[in-house]
N, C-alpha and C positions, 0 to 999 in steps of 0.2 A: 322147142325141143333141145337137147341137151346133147353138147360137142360128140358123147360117148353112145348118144344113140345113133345121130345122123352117121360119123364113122362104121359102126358096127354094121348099117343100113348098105354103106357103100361095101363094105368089103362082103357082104351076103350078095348084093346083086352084082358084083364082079365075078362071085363064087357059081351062082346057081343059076335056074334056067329060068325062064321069061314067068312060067306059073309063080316061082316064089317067090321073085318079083314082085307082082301082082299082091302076094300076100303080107309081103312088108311094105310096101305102098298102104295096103287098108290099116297096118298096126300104125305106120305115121300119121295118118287122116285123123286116124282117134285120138290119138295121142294129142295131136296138134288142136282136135275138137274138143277134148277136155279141157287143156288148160283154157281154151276162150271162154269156156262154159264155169272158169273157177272165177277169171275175170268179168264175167259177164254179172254173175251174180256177185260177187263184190261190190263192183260198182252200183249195181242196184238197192244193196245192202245199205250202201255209203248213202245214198241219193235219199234212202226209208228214214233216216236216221237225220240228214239235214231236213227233211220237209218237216217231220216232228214237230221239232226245234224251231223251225218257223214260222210254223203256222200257229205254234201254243205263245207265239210275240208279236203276234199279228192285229196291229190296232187302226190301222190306218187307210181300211181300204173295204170296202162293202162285200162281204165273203161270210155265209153261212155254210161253213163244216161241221157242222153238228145234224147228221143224216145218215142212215144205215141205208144203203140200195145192194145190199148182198144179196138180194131177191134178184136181179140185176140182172147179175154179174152173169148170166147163163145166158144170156141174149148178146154179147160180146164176141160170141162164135159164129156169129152171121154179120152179114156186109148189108145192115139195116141201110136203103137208101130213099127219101124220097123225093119225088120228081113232079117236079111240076106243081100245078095249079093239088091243093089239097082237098080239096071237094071234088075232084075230077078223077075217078080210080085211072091211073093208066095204065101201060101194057107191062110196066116193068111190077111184077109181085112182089118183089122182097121186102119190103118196107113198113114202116109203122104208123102209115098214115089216118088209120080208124082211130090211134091213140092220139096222136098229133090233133085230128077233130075235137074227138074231145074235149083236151085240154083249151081250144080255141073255144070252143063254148063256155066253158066254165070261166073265162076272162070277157067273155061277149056278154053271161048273164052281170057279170061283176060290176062289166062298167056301161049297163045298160042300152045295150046295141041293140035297134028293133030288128027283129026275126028275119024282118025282107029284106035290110039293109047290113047283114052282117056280114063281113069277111075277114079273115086273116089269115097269118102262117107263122111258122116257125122258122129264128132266122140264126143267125149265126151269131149274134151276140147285139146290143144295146144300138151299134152304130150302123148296124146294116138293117134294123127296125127304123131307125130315124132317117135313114136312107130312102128307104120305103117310102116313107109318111111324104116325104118333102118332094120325093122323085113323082109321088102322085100331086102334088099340088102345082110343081114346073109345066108336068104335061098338061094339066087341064089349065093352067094361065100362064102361057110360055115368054108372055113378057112380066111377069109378076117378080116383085122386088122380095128379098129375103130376110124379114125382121128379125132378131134376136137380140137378147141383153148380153151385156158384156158378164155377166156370172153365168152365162150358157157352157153347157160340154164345148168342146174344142171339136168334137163332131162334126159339129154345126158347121163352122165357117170350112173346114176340110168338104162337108158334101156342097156348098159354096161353090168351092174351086170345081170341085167332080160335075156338078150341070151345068158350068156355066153362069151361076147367079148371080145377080148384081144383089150383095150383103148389104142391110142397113144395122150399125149396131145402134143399139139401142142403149144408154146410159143406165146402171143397178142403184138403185136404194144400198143404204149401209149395211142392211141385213140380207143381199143379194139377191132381194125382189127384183123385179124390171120396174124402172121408172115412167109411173102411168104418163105422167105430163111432157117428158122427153117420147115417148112414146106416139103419143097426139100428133105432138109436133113434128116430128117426120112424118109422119103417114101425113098431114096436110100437105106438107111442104110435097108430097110425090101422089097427089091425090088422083091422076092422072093413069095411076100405074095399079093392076091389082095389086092384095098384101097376101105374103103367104108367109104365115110366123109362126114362128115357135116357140111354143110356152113353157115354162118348166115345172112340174110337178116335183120340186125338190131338187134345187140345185146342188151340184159334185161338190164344191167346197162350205157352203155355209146353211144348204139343207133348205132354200128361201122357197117358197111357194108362189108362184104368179094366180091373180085372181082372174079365173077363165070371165065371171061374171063382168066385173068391169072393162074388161077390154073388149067384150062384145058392146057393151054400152058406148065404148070410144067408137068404135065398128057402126053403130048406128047413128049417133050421135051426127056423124061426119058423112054420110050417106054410102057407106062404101059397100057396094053390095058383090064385087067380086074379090072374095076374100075366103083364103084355104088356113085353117086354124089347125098345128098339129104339136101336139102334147109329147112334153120328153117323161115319160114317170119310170125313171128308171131303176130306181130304188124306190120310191114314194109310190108306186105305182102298187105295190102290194100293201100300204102301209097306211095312209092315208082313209081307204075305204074303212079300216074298221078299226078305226076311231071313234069314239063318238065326239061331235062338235067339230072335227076337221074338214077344214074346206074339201068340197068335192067337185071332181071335173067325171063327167061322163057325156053318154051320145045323146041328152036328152038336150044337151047346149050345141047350140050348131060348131062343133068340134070334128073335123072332118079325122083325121089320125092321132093314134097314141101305139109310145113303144114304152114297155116293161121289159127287165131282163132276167130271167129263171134262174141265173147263177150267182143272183146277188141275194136277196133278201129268203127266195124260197133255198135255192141252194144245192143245183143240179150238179155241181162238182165238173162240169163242160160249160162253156160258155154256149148259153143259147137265149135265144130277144124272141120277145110277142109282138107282131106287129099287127094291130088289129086297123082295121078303113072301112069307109061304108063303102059296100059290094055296088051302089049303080056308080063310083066313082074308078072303082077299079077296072069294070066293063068295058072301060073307055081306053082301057089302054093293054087288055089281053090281045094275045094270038094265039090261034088253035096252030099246035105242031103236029103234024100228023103221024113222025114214025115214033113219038113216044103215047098217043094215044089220050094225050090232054090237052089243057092252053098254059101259054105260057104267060102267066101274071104273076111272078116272084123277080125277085132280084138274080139270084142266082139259080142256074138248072137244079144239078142234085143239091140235095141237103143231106144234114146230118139225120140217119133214121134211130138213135139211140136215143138223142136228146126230147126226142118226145116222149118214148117208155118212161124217162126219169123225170119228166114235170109231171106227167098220168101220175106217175107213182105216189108223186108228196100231195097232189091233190087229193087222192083218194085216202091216202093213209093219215092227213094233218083235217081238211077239210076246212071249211070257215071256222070253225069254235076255235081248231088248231091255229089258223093262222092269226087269229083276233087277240088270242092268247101272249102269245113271242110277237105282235106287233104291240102291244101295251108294256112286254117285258122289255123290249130294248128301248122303247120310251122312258119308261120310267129307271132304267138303268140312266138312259143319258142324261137324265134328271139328278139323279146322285152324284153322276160324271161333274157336271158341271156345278154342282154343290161342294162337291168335293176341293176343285180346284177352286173358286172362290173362299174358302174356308184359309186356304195356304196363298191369297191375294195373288194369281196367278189371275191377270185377267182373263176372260171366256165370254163364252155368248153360246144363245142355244134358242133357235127359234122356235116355236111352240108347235108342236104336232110334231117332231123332227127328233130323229135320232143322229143325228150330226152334230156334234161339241166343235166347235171351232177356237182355239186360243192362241196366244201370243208363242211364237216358234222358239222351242227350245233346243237345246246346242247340237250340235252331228252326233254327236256318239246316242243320247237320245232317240233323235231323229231314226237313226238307222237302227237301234234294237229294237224300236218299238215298229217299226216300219212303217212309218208318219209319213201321207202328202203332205207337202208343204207349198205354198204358195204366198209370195212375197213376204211378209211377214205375220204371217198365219202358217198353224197348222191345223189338220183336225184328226178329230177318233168317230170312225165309223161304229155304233155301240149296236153290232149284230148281237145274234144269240147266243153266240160262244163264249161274250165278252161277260163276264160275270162281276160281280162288286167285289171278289178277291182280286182280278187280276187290275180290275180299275184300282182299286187302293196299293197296287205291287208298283202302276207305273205316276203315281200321285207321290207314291214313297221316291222314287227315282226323280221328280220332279223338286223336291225338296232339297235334293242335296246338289240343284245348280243353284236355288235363293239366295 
């Protein structure tokens, strides 16, 4: 407010009586609530106009914006929450948990969960799915050792520290498989101890696939019959099925959990993880709570109730043909990706079935336009559906002129 207001304000209420007072008090409130409301949208302004900008240079990270959910957008004026166990209605109504089902079915039929054995939920994002999966394999084998490869999420070894687990890392092949033979070899060496591992259905940096098949065979091979198997497919987990010829993991391989996550490959614009487990494993470690009217078998109480309206919604609107579709297209985009940049001797690599380009790390200003992970001397291009063969040949051109 302005020197010539606040004065005029003061010599009125030294002038007049408490009422009028009262009435320039309410012009100062406004006054003083417009300009926040001129600031307020500004900066909102400012905020529409950097994301733009950002997200039209966005190469380096697994993110499908390319989604209309303005159907939506009317479901944002309710406090969508859901509680609890999701097959269990409880006492609190507000929530979106019939659509939440759902979409739990439609990833139960994907990855071949039998009917009697199926459970999941919606989670808050990729790491609190993998949370899940592992937190059920600690409870049912609480002295069980925790395998992963060293080209694992960083997830892993953090939910590690969060139960307690005694970590074995596991050594990666050059193309960020898990190393079957290092693999062996600790599980002999601790043969005494259950295995509770973790597989990757597409590693974060180099897109590598672990072979569920073989590592069962290692599994038998060595007599180890108490053993909890859980699957990261956290991008790959949409990507993989509808391929054709790409290796497959589902629940018809004794695979006890798998986490996918909604905001990467389908592209709920919220971060939200599937975490799917077979239901007599989860049994084992609910509790009925009685003032919310269900059991509690999730990670966390409330959940987000919006983020299941928005994975319902791209299932129903994209569907398998949809998804099989944009899973062929970013493959075969990162098939030119990496064509491209061979072409200009810029070494690469690109594992087969995989929409992950992994190449030799180019300078910071690169780095940071293109908005590149980068990892030691690697980086890579996530080639989601946005990423088109213009914008790949815009940052190929920008690649030529550090040669």
């Amino acid at each position: 407010m302005s020197k010539s207001i606040a004065l005029s304000f003061y010599t009125v209420k030294s002038t007049y009586n408490v009422n009028c007072v009262v009435f320039f008090e309410e012009i100062m409130y406004h006054v003083t609530t417009f300009s926040m409301n001129v600031s307020t949208a500004a900066k909102l302004k400012a905020f529409k106009e950097d994301m733009d900008e950002k997200t039209a240079s966005m190469l380096g990270y697994p993110i499908n914006t390319k989604n209309d959910y303005s159907s939506l957008y009317q479901f944002l004026d309710y406090s969508l929450i859901n509680l609890g166990d999701p097959f269990i209605p409880s006492s609190w109504r507000v929530n979106s948990e019939d659509f939440e089902v759902e979409a739990l079915k439609f990833f139960g039929n994907l990855y071949k969960m039998p009917k009697d054995d199926f459970w999941g939920y919606l989670t808050s994002g990729g790491t609190e799915s993998n949370l899940y999966g592992i937190f059920v394999g600690r409870e049912l084998y609480p002295n069980g050792l925790l395998y992963f490869s060293k080209d694992t999420h960083y997830s892993i070894s953090k939910i590690a520290r969060l139960l307690r687990m005694k970590p074995v890392l596991v050594e990666s092949l050059p193309n960020g498989e898990i190393d079957y033979l290092d693999l062996e070899k600790k599980i002999i060496e601790n043969k005494h101890l259950p295995v509770i591992l973790n597989l990757n259905l597409g590693t974060t940096m180099k897109g590598a696939t672990d072979n569920v098949d073989r590592v069962v065979d290692i599994l038998k091979k060595n007599n180890i019959t108490q053993h909890y198997i859980h699957c990261d497919a956290a991008l790959f987990g949409m990507i993989l099925p509808f391929l054709k010829g790409a290796p497959q993991a589902d629940f018809r391989q004794p695979i006890d959990s798998l986490a996918i996550s909604g905001h990467k490959f389908i592209g709920t614009h919220m971060p939200v993880g599937i975490a799917l487990a077979r239901k007599k494993s989860v049994k084992k470690i609910e509790t009925p709570i009685e003032y919310i009217g269900s059991v509690d078998s999730t990670i966390t109480g409330c959940r987000n109730g919006q983020t299941p309206l928005f994975l319902w919604y791209a299932i129903q609107t994209r569907g398998m043909k949809g998804f099989a579709k944009e899973a062929r297209m970013c493959v075969e985009n990162a098939e030119y990706l990496d064509k491209k940049l061979k072409e200009i001797h810029w070494p690469s690599h690109l594992n087969k079935y995989s929409n992950i380009v992994y190449f030799k790390k180019p300078n910071c200003s690169i780095a940071k336009k293109w908005q590149l992970a980068v990892s030691d001397k690697f980086a890579h291009i996530l080639v989601m559906q946005p990423v088109t063969k213009e914008r790949i040949d815009a940052f190929v051109a920008d690649l030529q002129t550090q040669s």
